[in-house]
C-alpha positions as CSV (number, residue, x, y, z in Angstrom):
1,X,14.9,-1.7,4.3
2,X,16.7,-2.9,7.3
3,X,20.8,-2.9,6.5
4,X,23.7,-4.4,8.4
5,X,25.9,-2.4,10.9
6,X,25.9,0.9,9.5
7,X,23.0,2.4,7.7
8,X,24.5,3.1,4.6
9,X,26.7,0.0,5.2
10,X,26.8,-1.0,1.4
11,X,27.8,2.9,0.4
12,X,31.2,2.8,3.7
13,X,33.8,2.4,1.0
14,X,35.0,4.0,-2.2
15,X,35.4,0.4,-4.3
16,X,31.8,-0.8,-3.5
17,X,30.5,-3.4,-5.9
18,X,26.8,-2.2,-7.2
19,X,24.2,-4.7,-6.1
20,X,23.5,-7.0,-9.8
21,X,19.9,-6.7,-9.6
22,X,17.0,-4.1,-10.0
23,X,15.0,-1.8,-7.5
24,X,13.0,0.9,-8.9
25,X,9.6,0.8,-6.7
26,X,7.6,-0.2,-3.3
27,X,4.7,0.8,-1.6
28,X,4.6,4.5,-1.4
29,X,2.7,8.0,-3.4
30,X,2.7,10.9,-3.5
31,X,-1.2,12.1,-3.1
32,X,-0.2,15.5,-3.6
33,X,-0.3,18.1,-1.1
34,X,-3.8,19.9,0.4
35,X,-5.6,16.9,-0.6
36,X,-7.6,14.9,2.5
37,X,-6.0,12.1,4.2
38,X,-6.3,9.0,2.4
39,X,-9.3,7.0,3.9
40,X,-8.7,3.4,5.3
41,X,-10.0,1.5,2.4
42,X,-11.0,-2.0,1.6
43,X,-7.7,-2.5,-1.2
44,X,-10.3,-2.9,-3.8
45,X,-9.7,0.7,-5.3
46,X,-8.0,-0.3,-8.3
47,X,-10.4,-3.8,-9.1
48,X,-11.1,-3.8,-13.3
49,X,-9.3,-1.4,-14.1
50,X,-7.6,-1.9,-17.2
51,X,-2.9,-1.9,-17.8
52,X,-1.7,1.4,-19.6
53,X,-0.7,1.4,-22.6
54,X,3.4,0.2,-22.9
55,X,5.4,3.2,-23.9
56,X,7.6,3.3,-26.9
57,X,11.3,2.0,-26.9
58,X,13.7,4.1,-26.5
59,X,17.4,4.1,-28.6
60,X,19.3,1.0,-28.0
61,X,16.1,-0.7,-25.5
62,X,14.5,-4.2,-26.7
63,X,11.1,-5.9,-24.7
64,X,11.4,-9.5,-23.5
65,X,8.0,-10.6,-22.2
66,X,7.5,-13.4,-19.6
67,X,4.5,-14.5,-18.3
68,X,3.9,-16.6,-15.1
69,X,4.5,-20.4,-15.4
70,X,1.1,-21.4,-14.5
71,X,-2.6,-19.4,-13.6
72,X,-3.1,-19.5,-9.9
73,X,-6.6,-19.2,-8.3
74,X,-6.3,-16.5,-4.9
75,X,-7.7,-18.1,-2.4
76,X,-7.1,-15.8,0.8
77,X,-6.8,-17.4,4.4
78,X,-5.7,-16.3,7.9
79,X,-5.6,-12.7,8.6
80,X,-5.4,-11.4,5.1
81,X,-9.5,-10.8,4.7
82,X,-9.9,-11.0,1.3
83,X,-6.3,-10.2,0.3
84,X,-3.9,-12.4,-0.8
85,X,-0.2,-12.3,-1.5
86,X,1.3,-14.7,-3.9
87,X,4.9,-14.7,-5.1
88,X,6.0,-16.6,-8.4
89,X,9.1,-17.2,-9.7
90,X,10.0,-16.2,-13.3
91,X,13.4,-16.9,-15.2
92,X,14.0,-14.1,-17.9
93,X,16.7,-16.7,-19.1
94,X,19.4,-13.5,-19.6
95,X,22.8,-14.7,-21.4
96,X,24.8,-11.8,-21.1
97,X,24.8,-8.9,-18.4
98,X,22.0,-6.4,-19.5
99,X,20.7,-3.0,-17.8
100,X,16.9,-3.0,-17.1
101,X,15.2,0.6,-17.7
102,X,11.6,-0.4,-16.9
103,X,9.0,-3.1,-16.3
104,X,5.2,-3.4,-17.1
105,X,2.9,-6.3,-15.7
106,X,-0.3,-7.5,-17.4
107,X,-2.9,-9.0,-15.5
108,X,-4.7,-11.9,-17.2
109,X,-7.6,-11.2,-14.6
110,X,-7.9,-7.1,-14.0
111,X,-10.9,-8.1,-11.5
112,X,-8.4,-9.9,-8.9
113,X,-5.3,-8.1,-9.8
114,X,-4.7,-5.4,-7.2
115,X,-0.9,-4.3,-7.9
116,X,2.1,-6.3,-7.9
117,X,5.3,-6.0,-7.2
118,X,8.2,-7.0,-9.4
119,X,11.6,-8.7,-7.3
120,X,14.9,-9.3,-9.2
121,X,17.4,-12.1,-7.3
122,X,20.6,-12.3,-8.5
123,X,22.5,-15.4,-9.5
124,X,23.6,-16.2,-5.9
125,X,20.2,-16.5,-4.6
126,X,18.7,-18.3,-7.6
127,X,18.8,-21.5,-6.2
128,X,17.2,-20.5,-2.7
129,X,14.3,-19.1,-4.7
130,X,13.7,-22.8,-6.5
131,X,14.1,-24.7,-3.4
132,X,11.1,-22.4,-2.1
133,X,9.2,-23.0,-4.9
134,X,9.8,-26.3,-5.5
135,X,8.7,-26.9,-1.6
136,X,5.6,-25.3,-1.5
137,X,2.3,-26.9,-2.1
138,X,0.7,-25.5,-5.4
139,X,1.7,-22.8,-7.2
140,X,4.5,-20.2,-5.8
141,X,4.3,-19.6,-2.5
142,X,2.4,-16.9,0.0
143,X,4.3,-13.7,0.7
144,X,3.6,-10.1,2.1
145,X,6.4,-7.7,2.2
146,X,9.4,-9.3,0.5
147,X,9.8,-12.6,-1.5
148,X,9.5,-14.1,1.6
149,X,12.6,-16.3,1.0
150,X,15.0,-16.8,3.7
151,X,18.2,-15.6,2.5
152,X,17.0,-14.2,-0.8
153,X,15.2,-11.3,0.4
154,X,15.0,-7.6,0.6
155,X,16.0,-7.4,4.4
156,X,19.0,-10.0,3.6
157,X,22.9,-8.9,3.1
158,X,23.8,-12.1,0.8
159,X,22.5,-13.3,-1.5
160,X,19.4,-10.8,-0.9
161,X,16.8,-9.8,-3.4
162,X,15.7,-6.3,-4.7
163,X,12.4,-4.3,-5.7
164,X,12.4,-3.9,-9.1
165,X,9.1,-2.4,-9.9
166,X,5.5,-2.0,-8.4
167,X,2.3,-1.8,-10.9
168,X,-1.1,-0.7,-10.1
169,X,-3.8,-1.0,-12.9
170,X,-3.6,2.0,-15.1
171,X,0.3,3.0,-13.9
172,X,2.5,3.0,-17.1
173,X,6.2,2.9,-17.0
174,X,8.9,4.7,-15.0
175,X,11.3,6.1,-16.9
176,X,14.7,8.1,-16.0
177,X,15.5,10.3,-18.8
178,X,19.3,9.8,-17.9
179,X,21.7,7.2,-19.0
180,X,21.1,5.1,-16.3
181,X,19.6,1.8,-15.2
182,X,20.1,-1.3,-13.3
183,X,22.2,-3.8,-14.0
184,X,21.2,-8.1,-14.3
185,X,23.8,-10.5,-14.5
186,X,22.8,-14.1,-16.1
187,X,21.1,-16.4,-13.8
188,X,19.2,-14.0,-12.3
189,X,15.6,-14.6,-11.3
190,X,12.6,-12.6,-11.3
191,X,10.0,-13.2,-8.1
192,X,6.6,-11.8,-9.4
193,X,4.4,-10.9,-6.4
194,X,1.2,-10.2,-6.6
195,X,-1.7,-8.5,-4.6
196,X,-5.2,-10.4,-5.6
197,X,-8.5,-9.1,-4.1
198,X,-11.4,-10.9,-3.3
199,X,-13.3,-8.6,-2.0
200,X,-16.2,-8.6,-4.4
201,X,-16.3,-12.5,-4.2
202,X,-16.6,-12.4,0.0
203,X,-13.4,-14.1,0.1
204,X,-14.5,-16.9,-2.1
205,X,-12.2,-18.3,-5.0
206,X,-13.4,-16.0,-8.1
207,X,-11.4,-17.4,-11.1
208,X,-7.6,-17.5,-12.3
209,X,-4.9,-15.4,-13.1
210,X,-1.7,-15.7,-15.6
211,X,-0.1,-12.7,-15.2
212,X,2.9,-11.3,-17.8
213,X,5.5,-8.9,-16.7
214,X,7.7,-7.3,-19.6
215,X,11.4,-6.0,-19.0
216,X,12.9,-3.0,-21.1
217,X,16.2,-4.1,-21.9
218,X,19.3,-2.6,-22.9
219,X,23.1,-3.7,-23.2
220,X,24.5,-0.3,-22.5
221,X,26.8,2.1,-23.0
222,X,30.2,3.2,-21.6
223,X,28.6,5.9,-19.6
224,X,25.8,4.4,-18.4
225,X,25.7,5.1,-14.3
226,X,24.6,1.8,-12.7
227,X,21.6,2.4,-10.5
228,X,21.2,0.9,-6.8
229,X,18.5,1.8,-4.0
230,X,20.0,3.3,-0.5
231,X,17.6,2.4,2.4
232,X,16.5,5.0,5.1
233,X,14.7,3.2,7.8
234,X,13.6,4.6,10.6
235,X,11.8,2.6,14.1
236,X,8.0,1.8,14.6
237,X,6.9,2.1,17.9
238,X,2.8,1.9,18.0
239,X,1.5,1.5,21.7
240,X,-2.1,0.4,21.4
241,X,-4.7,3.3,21.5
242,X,-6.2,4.6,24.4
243,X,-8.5,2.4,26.0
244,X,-7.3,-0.9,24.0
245,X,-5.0,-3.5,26.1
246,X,-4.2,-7.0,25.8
247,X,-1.5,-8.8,26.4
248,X,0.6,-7.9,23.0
249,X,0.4,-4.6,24.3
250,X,3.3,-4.6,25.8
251,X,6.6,-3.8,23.3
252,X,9.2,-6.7,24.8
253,X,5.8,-9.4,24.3
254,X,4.9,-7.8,20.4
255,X,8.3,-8.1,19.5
256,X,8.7,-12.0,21.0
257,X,5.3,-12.6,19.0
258,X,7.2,-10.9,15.6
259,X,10.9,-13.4,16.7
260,X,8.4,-16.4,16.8
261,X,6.6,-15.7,12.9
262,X,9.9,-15.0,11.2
263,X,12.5,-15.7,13.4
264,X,15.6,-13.6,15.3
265,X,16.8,-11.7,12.8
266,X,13.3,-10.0,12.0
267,X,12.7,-10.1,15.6
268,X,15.5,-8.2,16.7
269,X,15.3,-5.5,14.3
270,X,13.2,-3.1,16.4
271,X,15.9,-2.8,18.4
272,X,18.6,-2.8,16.2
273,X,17.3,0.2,14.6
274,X,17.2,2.5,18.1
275,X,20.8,2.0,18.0
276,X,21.3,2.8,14.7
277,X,19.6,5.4,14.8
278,X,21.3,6.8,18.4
279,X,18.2,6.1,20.4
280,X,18.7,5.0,23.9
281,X,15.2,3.8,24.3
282,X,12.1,3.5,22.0
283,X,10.0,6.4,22.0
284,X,6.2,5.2,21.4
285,X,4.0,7.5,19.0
286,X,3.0,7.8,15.6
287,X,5.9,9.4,14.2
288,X,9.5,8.6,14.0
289,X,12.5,9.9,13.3
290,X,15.8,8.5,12.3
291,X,19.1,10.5,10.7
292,X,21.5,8.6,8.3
293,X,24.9,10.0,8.0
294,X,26.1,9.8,4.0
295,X,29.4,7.9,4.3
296,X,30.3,8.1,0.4
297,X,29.8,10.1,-2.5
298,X,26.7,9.3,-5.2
299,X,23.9,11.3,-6.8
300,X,19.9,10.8,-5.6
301,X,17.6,10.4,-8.5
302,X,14.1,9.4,-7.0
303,X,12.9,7.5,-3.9
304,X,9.8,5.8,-3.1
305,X,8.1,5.1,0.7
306,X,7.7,2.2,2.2
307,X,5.2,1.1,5.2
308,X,2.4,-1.3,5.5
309,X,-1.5,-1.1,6.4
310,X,-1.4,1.5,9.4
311,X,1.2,4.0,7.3
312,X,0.1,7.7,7.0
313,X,3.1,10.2,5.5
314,X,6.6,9.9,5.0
315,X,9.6,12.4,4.2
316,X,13.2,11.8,3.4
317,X,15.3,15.5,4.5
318,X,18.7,16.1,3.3
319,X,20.6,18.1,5.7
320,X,17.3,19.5,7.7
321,X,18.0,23.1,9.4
322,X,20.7,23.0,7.7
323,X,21.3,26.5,5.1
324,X,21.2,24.3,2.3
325,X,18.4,22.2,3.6
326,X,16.0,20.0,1.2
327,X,13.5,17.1,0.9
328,X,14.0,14.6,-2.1
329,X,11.2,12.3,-0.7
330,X,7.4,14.0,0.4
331,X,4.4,11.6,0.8
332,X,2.0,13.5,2.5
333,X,-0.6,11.5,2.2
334,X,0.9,7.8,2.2
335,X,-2.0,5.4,0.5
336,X,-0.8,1.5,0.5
337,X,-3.0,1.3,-2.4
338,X,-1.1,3.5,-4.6
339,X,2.0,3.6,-5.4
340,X,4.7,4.9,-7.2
341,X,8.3,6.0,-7.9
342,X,8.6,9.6,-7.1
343,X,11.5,11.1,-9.4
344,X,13.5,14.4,-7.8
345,X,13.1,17.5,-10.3
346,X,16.9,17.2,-10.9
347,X,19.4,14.6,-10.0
348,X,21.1,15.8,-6.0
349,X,24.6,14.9,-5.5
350,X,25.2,14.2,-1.8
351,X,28.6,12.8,-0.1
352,X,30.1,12.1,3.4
353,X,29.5,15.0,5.7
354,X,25.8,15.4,4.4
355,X,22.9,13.8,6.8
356,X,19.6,11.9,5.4
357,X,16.5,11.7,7.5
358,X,13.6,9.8,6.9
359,X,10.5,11.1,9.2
360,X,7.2,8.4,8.5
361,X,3.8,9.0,10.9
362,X,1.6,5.8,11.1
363,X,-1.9,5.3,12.8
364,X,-2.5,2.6,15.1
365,X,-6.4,3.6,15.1
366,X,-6.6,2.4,11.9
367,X,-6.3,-1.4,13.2
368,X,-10.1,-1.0,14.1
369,X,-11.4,0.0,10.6
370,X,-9.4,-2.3,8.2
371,X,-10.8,-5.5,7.0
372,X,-7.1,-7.4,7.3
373,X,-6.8,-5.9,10.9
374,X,-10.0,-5.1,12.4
375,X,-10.4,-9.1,14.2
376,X,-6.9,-9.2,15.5
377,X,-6.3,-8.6,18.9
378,X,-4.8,-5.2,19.8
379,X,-1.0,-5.0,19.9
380,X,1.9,-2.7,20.1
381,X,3.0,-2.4,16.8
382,X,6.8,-3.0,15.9
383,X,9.4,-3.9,12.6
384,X,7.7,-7.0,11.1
385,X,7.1,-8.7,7.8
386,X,3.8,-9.3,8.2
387,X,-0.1,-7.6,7.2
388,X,-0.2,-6.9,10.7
389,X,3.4,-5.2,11.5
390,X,4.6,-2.3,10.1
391,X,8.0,-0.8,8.6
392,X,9.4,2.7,8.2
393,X,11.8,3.1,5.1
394,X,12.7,5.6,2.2
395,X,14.2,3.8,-0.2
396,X,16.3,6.2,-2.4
397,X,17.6,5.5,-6.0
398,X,20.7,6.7,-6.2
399,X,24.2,5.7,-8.0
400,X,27.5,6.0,-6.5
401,X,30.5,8.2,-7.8
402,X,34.4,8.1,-7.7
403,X,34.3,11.9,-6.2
């Protein structure tokens, strides 16, 4: 996700405090390599299929179980086709600092229930997250690719907000074998997102959902290694396909239509990110490239990629051409319909002098065959929050180390 200054800016210096809440997950696989490209699909894939099993606690973990404060009935609008994206607010009601090794969400309805997306806010942003809820008609609130709450967000410095999981019917628990995890200070929130699908109704209201999410806990030990997420982003730059035109089809008039839906800071990101990533000027296509120079020492132990709707593949290189050249991130065939955490073989340790780069290839044809994007008029495709933008970022569990 989309930093301040420098890339790595929360990793520039030796004393960094480690973010208090959770990320674990986004919207990435790994599809395996040789198969076909994922087809566009309808995001109805996973509709009645039934949660996994929990796994077993381990030594020292304990369960707390929560559970939406109220059913909601989906009821999809605008450009989301028969999707819709509905963000709840949860309090796990923590005392005491504990380190979170694992989530699992329940559906009450498995029919609507796409996959959902777990967010942990810490106690700094707790109140912004109320005042959002407490403002918005009915129950939670409509979001897409965050929590959708101005200053307690993925994309914000303070207070901010993290991923903490993502679930799919039939995904069980991701869990490091290491004595690691993630810490929560009291007060924090949890920001329950999740992705109901109408598309067997036509759209149409098809019943409730309560859904539970449950949190392995435990208090620690004096070597557990906190865990925090570094984000690798990298530009989108989608001209329209050949033959399409309209006046979003030009880059400075897509990105004034992104400023206008979620204001300057989203707005000026596109461009934010050529200079970060030592571009002079954008350089339209399907795939883009971005290096990130490692500015402190820590240790990689899984990543997961992120795009929306039109995203195809996406790699994360450490050191590429170099002699000791490797990839810790490889979604070949990038599916927004499944995803998960993809764990490295072995923990890597990396350090100042090393150089990250994050590689992600969308399709802007695609706009033609999905539901969500198939009525909307063509545009050049930039940084945005929304079904119909895009984002390039490999998001890399890692935790940081004295040398």
């Amino acid at each position: 996700m989309r930093k301040s200054g420098s890339p790595l800016w929360r990793f520039g210096v030796a004393t960094v405090a480690l973010a208090t809440a959770f990320t674990v997950v986004a919207c990435g696989s790994n599809a395996g390599n040789g198969a076909p490209p994922v087809p566009p699909g309808s995001h109805n894939a996973h509709a009645g299929q039934a949660p996994a099993p929990p796994q077993p606690l381990r030594a020292g973990e304990r369960f707390v179980d929560l559970k939406m404060a109220e059913a909601y009935t989906p009821t999809p609008s605008g450009d989301s086709g028969t999707d819709e994206y509905r963000c709840q607010v949860i309090d796990p009601g923590l005392t005491k600092a504990a380190f979170l090794t694992g989530t699992q969400v329940t559906p009450e309805n498995v029919a609507l229930a796409h996959h959902a997306i777990v967010y942990a806010v810490p106690p700094r942003g707790a109140a912004l997250v109320r005042e959002q809820d407490a403002k918005t008609p009915g129950v939670g609130w409509q979001c897409f690719s965050g929590t959708g709450v101005k200053g307690a967000d993925v994309e914000e410095d303070e207070p901010g907000a993290t991923w903490v999981d993502t679930w799919a019917p039939g995904a069980s628990e991701t869990l490091f074998t290491q004595d690691v995890g993630f810490k929560l200070e009291p007060g924090s929130l949890i920001v329950l997102q999740m992705h109901y699908n109408l598309l067997a109704s036509d759209g149409k209201p098809a019943g409730s959902d309560r859904s539970a999410v449950r949190l392995r806990l435990t208090d620690g030990t004096p070597q557990t290694r906190e865990l925090d997420t570094m984000p690798l982003d990298a530009p989108t730059d989608l001209p329209c396909p050949a033959g399409e035109s309209g006046p979003l089809c030009d880059r400075a008039a897509s990105i004034a239509d992104v400023t206008k839906r979620f204001g300057q800071e989203v707005g000026a990101t596109a461009d934010e990110q050529l200079e970060e990533c030592g571009q002079s000027a954008p350089k339209p296509g399907d795939t883009q490239i971005c290096d990130h120079e490692v500015e402190a020492p820590m240790t990689l132990f899984a990543g997961f990629g992120h795009m929306h709707l039109l995203g195809r593949a996406i790699k994360v290189e450490l050191n590429p051409g170099g002699p000791n050249a490797k990839v810790v991130l490889d979604v070949p065939q990038f599916d927004f319909d499944n995803q998960r955490l993809v764990k490295l073989p072995e923990p890597v340790e990396i350090g100042p002098g090393d150089t990250l780069r994050v590689t992600c290839t969308h399709d802007a044809g695609l706009r033609k065959k999905l539901p969500q994007l198939s009525k909307l008029p063509p545009r050049y495709v930039v940084w945005g929050d929304g079904t119909s933008d895009e984002m390039c970022a490999g998001i890399m569990t890692v935790s940081p180390r004295k040398s």
